[in-house]
TIRO-2110 file (N, C-alpha, C; in Angstrom, 1 decimal):
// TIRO-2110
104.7, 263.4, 232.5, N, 1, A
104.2, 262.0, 232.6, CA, 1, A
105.3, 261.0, 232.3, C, 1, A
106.2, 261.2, 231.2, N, 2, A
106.9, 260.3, 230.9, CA, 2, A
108.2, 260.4, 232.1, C, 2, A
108.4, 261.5, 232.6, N, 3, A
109.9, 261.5, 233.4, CA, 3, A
109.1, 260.9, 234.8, C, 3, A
107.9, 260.5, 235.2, N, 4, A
107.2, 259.7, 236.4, CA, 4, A
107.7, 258.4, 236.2, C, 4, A
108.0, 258.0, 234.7, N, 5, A
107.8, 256.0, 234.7, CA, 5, A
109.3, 256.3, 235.3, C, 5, A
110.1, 257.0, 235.4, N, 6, A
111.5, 256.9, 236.1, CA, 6, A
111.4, 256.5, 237.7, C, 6, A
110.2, 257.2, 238.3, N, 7, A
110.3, 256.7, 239.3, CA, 7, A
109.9, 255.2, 239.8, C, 7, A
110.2, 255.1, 241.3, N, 8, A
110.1, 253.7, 242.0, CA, 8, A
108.5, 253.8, 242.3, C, 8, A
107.6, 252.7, 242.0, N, 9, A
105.7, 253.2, 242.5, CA, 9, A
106.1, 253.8, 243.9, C, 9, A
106.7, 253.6, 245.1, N, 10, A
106.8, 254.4, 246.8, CA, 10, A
106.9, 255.8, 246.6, C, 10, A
107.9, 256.0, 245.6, N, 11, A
108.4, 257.5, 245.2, CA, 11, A
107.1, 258.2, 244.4, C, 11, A
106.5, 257.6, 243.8, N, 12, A
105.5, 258.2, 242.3, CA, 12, A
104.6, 258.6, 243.4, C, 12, A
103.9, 257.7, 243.9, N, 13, A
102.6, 257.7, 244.9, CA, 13, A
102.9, 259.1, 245.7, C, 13, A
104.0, 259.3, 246.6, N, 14, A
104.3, 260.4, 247.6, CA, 14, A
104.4, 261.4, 247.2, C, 14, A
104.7, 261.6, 245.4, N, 15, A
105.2, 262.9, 244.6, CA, 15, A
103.6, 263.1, 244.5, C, 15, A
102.8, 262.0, 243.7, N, 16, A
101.5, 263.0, 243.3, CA, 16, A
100.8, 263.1, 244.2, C, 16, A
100.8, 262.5, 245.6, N, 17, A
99.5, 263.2, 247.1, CA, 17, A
100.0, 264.4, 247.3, C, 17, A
101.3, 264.3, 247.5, N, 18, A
101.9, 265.5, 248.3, CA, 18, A
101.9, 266.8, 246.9, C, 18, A
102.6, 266.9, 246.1, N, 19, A
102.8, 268.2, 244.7, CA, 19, A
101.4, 268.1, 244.0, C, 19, A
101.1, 267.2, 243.8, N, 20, A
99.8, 267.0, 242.8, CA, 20, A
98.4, 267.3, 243.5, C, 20, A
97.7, 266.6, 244.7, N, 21, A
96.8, 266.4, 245.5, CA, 21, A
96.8, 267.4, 246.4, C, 21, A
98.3, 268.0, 247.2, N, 22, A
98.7, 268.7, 248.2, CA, 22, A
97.8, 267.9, 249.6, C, 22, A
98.1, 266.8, 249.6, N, 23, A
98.3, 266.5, 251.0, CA, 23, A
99.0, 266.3, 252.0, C, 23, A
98.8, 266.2, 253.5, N, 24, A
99.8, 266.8, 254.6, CA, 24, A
100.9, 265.3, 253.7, C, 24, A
101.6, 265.2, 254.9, N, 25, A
103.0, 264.2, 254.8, CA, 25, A
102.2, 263.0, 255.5, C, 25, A
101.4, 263.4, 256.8, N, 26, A
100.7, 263.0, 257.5, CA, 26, A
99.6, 262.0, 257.1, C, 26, A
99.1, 262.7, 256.0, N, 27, A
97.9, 261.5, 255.6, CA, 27, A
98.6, 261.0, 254.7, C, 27, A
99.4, 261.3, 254.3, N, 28, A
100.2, 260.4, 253.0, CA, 28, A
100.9, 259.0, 253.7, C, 28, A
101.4, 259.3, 254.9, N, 29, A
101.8, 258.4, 255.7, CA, 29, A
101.0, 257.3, 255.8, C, 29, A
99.4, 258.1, 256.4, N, 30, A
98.8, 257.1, 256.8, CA, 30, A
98.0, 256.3, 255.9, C, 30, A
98.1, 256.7, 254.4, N, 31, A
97.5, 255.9, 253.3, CA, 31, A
98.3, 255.2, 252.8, C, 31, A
99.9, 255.5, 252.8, N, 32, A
100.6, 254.4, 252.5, CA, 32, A
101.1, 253.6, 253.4, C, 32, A
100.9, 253.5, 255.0, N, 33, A
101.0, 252.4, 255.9, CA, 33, A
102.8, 253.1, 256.2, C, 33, A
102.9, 253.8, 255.7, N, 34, A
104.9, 254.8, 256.8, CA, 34, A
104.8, 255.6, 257.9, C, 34, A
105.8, 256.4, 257.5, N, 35, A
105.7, 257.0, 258.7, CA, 35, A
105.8, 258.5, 258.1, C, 35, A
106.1, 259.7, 258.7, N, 36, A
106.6, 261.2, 258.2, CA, 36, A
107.7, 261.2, 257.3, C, 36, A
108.6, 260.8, 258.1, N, 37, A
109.7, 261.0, 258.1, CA, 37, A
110.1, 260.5, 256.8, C, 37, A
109.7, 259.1, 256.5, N, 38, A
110.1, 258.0, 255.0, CA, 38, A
109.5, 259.0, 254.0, C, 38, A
108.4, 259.7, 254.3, N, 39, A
107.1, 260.1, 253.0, CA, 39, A
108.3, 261.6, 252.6, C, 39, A
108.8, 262.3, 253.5, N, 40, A
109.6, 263.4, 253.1, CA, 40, A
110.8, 263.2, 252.6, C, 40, A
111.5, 261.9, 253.0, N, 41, A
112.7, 261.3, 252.1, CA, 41, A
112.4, 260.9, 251.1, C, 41, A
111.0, 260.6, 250.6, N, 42, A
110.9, 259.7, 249.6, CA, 42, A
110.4, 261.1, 249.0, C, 42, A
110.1, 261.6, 249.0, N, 43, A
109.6, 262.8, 248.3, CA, 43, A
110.8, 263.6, 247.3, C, 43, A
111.7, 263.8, 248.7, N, 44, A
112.9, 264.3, 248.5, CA, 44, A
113.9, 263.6, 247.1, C, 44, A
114.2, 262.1, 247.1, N, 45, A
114.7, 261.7, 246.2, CA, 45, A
113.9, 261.2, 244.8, C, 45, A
112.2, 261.7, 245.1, N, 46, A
111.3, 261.7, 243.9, CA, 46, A
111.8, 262.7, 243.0, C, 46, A
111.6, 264.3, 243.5, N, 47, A
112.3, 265.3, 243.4, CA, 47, A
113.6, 265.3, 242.5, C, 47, A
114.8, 265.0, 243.1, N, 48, A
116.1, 264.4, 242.5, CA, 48, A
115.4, 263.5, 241.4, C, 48, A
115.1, 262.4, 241.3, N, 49, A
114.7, 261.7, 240.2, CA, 49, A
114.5, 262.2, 238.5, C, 49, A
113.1, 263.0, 239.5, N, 50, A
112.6, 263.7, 238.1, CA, 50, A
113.7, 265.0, 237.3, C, 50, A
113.9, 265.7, 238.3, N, 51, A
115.5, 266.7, 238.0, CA, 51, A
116.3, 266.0, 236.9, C, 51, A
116.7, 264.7, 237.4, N, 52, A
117.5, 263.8, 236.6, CA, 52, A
116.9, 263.5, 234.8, C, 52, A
115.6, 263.1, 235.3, N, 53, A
114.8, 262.8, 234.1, CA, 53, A
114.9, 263.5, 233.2, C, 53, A
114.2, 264.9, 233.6, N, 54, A
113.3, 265.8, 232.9, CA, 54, A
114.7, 266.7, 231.9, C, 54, A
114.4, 267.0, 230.6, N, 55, A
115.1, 267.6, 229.9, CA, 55, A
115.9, 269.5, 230.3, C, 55, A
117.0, 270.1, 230.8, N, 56, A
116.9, 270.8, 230.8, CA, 56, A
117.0, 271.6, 229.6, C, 56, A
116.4, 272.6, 229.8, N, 57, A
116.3, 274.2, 228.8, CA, 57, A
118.0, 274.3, 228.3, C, 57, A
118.5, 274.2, 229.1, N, 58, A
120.2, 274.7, 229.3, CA, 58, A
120.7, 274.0, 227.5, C, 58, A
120.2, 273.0, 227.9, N, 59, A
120.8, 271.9, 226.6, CA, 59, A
120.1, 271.8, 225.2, C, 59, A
118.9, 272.5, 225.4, N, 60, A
118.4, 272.7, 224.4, CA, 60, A
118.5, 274.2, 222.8, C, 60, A
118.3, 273.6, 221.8, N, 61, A
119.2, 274.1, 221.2, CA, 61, A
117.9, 275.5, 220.0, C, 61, A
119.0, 276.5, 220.3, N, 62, A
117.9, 278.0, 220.0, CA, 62, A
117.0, 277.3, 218.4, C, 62, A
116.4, 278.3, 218.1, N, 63, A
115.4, 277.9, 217.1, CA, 63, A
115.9, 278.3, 215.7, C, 63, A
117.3, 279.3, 216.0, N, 64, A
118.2, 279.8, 214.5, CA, 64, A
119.3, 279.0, 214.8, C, 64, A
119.7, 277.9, 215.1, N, 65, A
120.3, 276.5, 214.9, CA, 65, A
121.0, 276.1, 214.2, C, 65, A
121.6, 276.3, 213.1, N, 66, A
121.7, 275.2, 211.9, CA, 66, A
121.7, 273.4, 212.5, C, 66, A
121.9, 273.3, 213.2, N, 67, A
121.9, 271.6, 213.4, CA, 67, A
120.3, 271.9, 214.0, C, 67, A
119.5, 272.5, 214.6, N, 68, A
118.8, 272.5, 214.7, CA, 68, A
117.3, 272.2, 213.8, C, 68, A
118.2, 272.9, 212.6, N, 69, A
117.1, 273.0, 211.3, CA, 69, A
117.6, 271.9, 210.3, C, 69, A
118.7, 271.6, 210.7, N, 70, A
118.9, 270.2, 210.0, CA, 70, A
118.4, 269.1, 210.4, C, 70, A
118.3, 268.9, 211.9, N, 71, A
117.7, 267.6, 212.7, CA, 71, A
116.3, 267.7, 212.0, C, 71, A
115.4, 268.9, 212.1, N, 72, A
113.9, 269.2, 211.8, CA, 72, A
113.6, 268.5, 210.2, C, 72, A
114.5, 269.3, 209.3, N, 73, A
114.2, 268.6, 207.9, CA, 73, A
114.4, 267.6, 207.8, C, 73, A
115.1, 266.5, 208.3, N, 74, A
115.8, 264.9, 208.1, CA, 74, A
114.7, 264.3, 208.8, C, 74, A
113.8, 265.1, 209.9, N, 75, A
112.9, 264.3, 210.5, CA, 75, A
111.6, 264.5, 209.9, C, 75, A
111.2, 265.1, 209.5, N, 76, A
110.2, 265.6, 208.8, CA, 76, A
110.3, 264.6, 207.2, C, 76, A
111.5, 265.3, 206.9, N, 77, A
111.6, 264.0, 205.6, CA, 77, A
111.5, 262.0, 206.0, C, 77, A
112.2, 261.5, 207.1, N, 78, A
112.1, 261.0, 207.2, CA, 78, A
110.6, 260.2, 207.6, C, 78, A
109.5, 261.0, 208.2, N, 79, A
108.3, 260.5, 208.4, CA, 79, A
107.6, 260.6, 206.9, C, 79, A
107.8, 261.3, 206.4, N, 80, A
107.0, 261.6, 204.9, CA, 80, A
107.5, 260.4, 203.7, C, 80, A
108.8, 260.2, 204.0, N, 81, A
109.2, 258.8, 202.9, CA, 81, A
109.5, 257.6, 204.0, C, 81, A
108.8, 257.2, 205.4, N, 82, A
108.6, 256.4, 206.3, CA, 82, A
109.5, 255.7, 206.3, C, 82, A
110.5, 256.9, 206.7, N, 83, A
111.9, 255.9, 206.7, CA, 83, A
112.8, 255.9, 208.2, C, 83, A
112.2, 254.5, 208.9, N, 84, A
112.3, 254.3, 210.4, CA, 84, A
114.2, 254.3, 210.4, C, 84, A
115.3, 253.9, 209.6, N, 85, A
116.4, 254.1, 210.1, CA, 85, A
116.8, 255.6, 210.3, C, 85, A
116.4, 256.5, 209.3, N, 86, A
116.8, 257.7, 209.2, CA, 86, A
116.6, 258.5, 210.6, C, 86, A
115.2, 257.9, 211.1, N, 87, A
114.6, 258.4, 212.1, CA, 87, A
115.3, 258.4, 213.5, C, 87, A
115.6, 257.0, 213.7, N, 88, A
116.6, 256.3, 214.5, CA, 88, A
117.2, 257.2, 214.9, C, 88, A
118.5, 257.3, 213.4, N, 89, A
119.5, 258.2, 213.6, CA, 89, A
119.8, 259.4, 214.1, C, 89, A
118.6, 260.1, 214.5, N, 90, A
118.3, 261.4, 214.9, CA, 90, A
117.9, 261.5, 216.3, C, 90, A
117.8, 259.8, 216.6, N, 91, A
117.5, 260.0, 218.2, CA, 91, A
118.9, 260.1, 219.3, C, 91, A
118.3, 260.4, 220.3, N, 92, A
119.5, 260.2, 221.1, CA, 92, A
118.9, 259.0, 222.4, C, 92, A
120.0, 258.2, 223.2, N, 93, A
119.4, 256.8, 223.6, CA, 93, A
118.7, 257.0, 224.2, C, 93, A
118.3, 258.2, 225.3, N, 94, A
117.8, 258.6, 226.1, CA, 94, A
116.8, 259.0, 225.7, C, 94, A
116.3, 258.8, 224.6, N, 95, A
114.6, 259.8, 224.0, CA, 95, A
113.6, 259.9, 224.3, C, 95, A
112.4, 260.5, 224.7, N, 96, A
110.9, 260.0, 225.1, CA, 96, A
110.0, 260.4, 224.5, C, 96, A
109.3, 259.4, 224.3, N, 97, A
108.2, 259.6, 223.0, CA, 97, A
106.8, 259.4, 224.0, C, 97, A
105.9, 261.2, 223.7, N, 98, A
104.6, 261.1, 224.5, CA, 98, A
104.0, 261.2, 223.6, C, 98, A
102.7, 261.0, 223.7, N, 99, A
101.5, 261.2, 223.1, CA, 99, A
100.0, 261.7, 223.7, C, 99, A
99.8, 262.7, 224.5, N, 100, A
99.3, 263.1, 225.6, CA, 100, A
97.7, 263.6, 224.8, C, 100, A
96.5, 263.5, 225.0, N, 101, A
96.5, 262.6, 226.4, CA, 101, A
96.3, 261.4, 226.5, C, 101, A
96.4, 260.8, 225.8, N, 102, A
97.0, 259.4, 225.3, CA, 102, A
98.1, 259.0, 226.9, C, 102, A
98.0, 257.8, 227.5, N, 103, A
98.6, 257.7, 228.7, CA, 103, A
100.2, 256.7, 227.7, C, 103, A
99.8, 256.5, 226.4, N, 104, A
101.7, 256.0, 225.7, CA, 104, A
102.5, 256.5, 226.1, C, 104, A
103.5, 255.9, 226.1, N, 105, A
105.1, 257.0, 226.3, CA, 105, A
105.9, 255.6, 226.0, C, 105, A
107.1, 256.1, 225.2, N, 106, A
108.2, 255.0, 225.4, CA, 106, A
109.4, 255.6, 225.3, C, 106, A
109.8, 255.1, 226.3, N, 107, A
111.3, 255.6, 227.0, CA, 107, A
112.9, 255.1, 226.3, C, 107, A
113.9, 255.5, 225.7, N, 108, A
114.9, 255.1, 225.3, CA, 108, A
114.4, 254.8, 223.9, C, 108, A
115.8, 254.5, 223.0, N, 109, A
116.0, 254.5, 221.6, CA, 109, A
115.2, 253.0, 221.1, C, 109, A
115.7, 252.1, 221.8, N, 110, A
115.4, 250.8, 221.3, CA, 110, A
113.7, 250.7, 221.2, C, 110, A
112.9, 251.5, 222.4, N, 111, A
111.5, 251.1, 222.1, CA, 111, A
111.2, 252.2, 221.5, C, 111, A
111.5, 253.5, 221.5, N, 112, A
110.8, 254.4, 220.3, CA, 112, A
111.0, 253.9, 219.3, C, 112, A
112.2, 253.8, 218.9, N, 113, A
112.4, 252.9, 217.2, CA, 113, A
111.5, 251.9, 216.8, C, 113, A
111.2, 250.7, 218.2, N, 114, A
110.4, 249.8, 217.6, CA, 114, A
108.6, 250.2, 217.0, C, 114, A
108.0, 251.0, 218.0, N, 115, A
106.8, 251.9, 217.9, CA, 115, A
107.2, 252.8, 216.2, C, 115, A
108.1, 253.5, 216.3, N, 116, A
108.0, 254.1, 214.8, CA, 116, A
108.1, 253.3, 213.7, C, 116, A
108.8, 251.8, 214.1, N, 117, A
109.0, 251.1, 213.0, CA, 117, A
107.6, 250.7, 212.5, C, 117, A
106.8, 250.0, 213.5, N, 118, A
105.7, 249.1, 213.5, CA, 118, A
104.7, 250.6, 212.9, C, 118, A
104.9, 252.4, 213.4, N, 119, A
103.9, 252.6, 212.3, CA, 119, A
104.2, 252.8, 211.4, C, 119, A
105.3, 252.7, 210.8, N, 120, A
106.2, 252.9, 209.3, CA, 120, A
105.6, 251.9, 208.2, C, 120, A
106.1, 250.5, 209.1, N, 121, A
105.6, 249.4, 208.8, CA, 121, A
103.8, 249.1, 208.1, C, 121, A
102.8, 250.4, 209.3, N, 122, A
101.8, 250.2, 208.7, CA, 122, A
101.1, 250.9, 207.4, C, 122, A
102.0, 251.7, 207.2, N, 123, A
101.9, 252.9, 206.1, CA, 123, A
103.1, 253.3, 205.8, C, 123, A
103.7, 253.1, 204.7, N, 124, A
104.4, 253.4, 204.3, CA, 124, A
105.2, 255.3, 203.4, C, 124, A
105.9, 255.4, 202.8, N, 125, A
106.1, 256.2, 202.0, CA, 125, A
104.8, 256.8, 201.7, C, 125, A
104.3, 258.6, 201.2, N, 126, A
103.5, 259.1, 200.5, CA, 126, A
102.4, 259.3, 201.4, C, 126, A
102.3, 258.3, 202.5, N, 127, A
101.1, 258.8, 203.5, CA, 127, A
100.7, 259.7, 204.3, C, 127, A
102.3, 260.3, 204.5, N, 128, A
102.1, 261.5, 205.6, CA, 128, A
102.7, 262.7, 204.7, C, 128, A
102.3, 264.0, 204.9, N, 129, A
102.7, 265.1, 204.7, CA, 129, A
103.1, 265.9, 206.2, C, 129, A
103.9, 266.8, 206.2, N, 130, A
104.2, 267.2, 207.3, CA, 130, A
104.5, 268.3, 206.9, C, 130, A
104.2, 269.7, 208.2, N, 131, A
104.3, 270.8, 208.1, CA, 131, A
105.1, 271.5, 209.3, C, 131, A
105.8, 272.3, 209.3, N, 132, A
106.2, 273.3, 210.3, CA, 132, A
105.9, 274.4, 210.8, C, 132, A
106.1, 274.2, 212.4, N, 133, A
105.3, 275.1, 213.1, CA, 133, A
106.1, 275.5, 214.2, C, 133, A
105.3, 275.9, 215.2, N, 134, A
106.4, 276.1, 216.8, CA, 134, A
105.5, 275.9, 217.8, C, 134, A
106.2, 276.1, 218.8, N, 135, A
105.5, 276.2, 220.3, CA, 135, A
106.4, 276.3, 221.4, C, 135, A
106.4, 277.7, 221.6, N, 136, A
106.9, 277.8, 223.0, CA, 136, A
108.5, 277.9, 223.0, C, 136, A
108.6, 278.5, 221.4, N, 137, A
110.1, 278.7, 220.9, CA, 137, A
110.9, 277.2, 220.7, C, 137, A
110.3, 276.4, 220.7, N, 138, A
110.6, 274.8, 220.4, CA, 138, A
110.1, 274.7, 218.9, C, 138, A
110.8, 274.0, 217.7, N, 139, A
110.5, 273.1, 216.8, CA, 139, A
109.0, 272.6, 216.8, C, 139, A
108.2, 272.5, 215.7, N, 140, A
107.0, 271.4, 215.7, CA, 140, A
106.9, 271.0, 214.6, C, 140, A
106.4, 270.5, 214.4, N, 141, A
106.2, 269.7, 213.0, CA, 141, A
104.4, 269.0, 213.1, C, 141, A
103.8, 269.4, 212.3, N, 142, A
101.9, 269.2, 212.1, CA, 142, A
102.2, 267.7, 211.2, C, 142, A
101.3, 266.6, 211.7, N, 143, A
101.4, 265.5, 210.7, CA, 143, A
100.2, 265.2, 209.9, C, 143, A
100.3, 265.4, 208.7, N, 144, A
98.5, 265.2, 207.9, CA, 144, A
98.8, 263.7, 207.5, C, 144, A
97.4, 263.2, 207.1, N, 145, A
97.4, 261.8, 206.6, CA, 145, A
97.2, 261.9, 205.6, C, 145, A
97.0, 261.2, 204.4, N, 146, A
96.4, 260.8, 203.3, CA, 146, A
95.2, 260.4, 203.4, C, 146, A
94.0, 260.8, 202.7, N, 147, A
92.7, 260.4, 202.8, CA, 147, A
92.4, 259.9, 201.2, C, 147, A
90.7, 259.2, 201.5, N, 148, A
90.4, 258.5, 199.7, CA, 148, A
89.9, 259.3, 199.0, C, 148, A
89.8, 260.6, 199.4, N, 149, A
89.4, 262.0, 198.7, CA, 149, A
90.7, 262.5, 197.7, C, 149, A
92.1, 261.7, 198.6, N, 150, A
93.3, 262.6, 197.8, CA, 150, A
94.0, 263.6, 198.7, C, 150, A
93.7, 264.2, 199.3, N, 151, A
94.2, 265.2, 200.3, CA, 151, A
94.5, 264.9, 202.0, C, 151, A
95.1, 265.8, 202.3, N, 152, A
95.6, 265.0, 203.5, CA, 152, A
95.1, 266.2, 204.5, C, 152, A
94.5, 265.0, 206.3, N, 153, A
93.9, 265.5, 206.9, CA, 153, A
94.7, 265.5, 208.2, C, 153, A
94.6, 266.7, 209.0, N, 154, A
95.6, 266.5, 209.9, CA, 154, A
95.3, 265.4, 211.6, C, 154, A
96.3, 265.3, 212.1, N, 155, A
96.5, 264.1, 212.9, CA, 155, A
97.0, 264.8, 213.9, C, 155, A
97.6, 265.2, 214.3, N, 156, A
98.6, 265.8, 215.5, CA, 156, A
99.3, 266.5, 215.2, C, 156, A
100.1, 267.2, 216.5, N, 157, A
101.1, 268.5, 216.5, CA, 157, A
102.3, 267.8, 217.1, C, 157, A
103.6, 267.6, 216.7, N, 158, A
104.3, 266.9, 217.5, CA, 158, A
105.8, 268.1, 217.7, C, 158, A
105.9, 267.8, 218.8, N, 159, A
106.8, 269.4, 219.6, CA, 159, A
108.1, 268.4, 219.9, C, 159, A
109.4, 269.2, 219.1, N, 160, A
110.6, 268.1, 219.0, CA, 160, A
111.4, 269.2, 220.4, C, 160, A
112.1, 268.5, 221.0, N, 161, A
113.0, 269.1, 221.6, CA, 161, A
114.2, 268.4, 221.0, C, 161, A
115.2, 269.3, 220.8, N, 162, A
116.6, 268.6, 220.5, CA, 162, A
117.5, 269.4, 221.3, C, 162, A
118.4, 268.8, 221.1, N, 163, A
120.1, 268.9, 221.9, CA, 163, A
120.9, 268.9, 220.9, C, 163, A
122.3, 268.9, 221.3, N, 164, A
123.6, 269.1, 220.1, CA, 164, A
123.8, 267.5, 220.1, C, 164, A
123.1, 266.8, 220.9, N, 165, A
123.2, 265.2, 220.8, CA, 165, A
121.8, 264.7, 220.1, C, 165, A
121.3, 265.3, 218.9, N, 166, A
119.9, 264.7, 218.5, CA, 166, A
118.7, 264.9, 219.6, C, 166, A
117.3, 264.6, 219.2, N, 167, A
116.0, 264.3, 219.5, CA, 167, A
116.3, 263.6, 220.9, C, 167, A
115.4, 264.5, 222.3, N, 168, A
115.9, 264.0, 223.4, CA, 168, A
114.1, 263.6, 223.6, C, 168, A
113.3, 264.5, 222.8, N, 169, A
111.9, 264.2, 223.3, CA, 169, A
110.7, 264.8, 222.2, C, 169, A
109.9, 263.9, 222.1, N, 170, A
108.6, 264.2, 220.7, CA, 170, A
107.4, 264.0, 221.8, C, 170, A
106.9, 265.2, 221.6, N, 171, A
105.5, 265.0, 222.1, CA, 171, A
104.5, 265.6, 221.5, C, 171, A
103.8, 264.0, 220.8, N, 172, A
102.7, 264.2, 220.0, CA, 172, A
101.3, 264.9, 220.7, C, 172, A
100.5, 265.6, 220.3, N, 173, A
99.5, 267.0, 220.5, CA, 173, A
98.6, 266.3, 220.0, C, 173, A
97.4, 265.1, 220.3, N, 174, A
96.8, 264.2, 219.5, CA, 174, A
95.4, 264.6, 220.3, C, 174, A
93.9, 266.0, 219.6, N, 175, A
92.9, 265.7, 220.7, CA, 175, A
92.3, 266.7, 219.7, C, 175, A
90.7, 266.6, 219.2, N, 176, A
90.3, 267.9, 218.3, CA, 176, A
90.4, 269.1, 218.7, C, 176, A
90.8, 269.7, 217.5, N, 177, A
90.9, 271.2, 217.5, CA, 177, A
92.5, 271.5, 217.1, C, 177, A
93.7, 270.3, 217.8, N, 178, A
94.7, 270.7, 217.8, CA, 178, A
95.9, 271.3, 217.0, C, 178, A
94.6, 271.7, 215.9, N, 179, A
95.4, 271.7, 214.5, CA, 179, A
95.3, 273.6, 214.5, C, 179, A
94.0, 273.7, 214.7, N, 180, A
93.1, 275.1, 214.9, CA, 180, A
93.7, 275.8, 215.8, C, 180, A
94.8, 275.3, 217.3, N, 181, A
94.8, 275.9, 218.3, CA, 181, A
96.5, 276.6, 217.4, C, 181, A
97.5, 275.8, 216.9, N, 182, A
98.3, 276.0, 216.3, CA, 182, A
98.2, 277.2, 214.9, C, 182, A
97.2, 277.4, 215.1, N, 183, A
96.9, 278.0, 213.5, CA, 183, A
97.1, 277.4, 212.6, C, 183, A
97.1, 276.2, 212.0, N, 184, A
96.7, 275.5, 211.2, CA, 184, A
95.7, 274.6, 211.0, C, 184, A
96.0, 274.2, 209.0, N, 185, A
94.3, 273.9, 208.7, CA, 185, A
94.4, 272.8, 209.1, C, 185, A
93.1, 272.2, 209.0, N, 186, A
92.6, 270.9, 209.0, CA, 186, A
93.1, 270.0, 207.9, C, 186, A
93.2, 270.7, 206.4, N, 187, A
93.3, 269.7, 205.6, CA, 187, A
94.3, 270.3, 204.5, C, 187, A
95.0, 269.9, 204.0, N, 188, A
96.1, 269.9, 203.0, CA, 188, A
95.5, 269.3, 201.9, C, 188, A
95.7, 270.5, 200.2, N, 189, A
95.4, 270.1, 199.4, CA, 189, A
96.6, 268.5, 198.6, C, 189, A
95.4, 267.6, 198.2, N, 190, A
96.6, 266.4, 197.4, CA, 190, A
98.1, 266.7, 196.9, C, 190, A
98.0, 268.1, 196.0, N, 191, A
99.6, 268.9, 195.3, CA, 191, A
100.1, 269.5, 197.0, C, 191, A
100.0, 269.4, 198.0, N, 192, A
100.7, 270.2, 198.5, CA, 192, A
102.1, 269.4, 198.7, C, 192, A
103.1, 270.6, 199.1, N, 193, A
104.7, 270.2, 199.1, CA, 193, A
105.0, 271.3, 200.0, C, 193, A
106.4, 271.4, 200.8, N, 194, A
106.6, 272.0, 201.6, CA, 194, A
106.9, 273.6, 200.9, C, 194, A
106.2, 274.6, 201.7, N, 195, A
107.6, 275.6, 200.7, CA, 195, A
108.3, 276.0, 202.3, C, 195, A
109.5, 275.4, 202.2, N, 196, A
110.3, 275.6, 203.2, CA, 196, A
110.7, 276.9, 203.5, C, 196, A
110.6, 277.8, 203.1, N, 197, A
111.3, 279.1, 203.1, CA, 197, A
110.1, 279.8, 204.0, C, 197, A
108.6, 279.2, 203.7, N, 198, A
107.5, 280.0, 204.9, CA, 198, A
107.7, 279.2, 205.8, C, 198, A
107.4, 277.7, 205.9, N, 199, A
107.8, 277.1, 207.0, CA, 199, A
109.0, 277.7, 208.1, C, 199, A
109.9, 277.8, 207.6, N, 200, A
111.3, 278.1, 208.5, CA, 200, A
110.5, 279.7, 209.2, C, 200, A
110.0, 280.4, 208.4, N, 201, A
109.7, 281.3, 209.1, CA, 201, A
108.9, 281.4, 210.6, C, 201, A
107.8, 280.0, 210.6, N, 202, A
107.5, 279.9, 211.7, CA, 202, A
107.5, 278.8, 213.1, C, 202, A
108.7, 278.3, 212.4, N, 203, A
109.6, 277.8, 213.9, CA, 203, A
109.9, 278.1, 215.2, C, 203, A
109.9, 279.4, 215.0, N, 204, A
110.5, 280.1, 216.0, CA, 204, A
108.4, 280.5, 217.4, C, 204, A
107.4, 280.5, 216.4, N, 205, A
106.3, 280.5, 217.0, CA, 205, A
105.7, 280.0, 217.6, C, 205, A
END
């Protein structure tokens, strides 16, 4: 969803009738007022576009890492003591922040930062606890809140991709159940604290 806002609306429209819809070239033509020929070129450099966008596998970095498991703890720490420079630091300019199915996404360093700042800004330090997880042999990190009970309840599943150049993409897992589908709980006792040593174990899951 997020490597789409890259495209031109001529290009986006012809990608989802034709890949998405599977319609001829033909009716695509005739709903967008072209011709064949423009709908298959434009297809064609939609194609290219997204290629461009989209993060390759190639670049991304195994799950026994060390920079890998360093980027994880500094971001993890960083959301738990709501500390938006730290966060920053871990991005790379190119970053994209989803939130599915949530239609958000913000593209590049300058507007993720501002979105993490403003929720940093609305909760500070002590409010979030975070846990580690996996998906799909990618990094995750579970984010619980603070509740008036004292314990913290969970929020989303957010799936980091990184590179040898920092955080290229976060996509938050925000819709019930998503805590359950992960194998994890719903709710985190008030004393909990990370024990890093099980966490790391299931990174790689």
């Amino acid at each position: 969803m997020a490597a789409l806002q890259h495209l031109p609306p001529r290009q986006r429209a012809v990608l989802l009738l034709r890949e998405v819809l599977a319609w001829p070239a033909a009716e695509v033509a005739d709903a967008l007022g072209t011709t064949v020929p423009a709908v298959n070129s434009a297809l064609q450099r939609a194609r290219a576009q997204l290629e461009a966008a989209s993060p390759r596998e190639d670049d991304l970095l195994e799950p026994g890492d060390p920079v890998l498991r360093e980027v994880v703890e500094r971001y993890m720490r960083a959301f738990e003591e709501a500390d938006a420079s730290a966060l920053v630091e871990l991005m790379r300019e190119d970053i994209v922040v989803e939130m599915p199915p949530s239609p958000t996404w913000y593209a590049g360093r300058v507007a993720a930062s501002a979105f993490t700042s403003g929720v940093f800004s609305a909760r500070g330090a002590g409010w979030r606890r975070m846990r580690l997880t996996g998906a799909n042999g990618q990094p995750a990190v579970a984010m619980y809140m603070l509740n008036e009970d004292g314990a913290f309840y969970g929020r989303h599943v957010q799936v980091l991709s990184i590179t040898a150049g920092g955080l290229s993409r976060i996509v938050a897992f925000d819709w019930p159940g998503v805590l359950a589908d992960f194998g994890l709980p719903e709710v985190l006792p008030a004393t909990y604290g990370h024990d890093r040593a099980h966490d790391r174990a299931t990174t790689g899951d």
